[in-house]
C-alpha positions as CSV (number, residue, x, y, z in Angstrom):
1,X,88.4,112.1,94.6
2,X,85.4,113.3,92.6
3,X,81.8,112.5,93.1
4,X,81.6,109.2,90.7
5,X,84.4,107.7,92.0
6,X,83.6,108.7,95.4
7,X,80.1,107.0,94.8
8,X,81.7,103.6,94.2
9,X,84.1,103.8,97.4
10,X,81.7,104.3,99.6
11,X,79.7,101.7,97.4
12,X,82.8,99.3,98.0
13,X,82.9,99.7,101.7
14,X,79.8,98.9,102.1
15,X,79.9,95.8,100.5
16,X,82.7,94.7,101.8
17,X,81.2,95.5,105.3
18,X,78.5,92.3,104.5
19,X,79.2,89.9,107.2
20,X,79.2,87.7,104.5
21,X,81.7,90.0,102.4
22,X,82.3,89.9,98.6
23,X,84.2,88.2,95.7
24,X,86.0,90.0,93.3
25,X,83.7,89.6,90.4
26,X,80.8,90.5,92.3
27,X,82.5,94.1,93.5
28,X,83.3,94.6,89.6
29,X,79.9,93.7,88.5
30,X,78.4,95.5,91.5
31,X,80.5,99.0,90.6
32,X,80.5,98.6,87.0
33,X,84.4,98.6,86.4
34,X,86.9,95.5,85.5
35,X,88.3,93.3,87.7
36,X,91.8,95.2,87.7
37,X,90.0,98.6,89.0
38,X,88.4,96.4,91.6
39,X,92.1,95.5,92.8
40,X,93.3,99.4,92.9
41,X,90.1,100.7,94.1
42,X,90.8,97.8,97.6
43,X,94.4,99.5,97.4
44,X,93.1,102.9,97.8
45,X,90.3,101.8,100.5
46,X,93.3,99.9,102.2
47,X,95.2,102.9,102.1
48,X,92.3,105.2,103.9
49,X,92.9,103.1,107.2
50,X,90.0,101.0,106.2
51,X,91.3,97.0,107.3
52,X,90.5,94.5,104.4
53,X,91.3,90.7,104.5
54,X,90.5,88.0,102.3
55,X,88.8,85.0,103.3
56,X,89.2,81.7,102.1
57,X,85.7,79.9,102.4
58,X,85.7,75.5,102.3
59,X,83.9,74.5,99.2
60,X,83.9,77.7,97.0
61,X,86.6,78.2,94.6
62,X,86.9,82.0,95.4
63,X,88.0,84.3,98.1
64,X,86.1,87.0,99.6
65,X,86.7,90.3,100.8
66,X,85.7,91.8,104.5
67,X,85.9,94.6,106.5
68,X,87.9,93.5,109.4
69,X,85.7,93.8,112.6
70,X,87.2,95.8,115.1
């Protein structure tokens, strides 16, 4: 992994480590890549160990993504 991309995973875990957590569109806009890197980049942090779930919240249209507490 080289420094750039390394920058936005870290980037991305922190986000998603919000207790509120984060849409899709907001990690895209947030890292400066499309939606479909967004996607592979939660892949990859999935596949470092890191637990990710989505959350369905009443009243918003979207999901969100979280760090599952442990």
């Amino acid at each position: 992994m080289r420094g750039k991309n390394l920058g936005k995973f870290l980037r991305a875990v922190d986000l998603l480590g919000k207790t509120e957590g984060v849409t899709i569109d907001e990690l895209s806009e947030e890292l400066g890549i499309d939606r479909r890197s967004v996607y592979r980049l939660l892949e990859f942090i999935q596949e470092f160990g890191f637990p990710i779930y989505e959350d369905k919240i009443r009243l918003e249209k979207k999901k969100r993504w979280k760090l599952e507490a442990t």
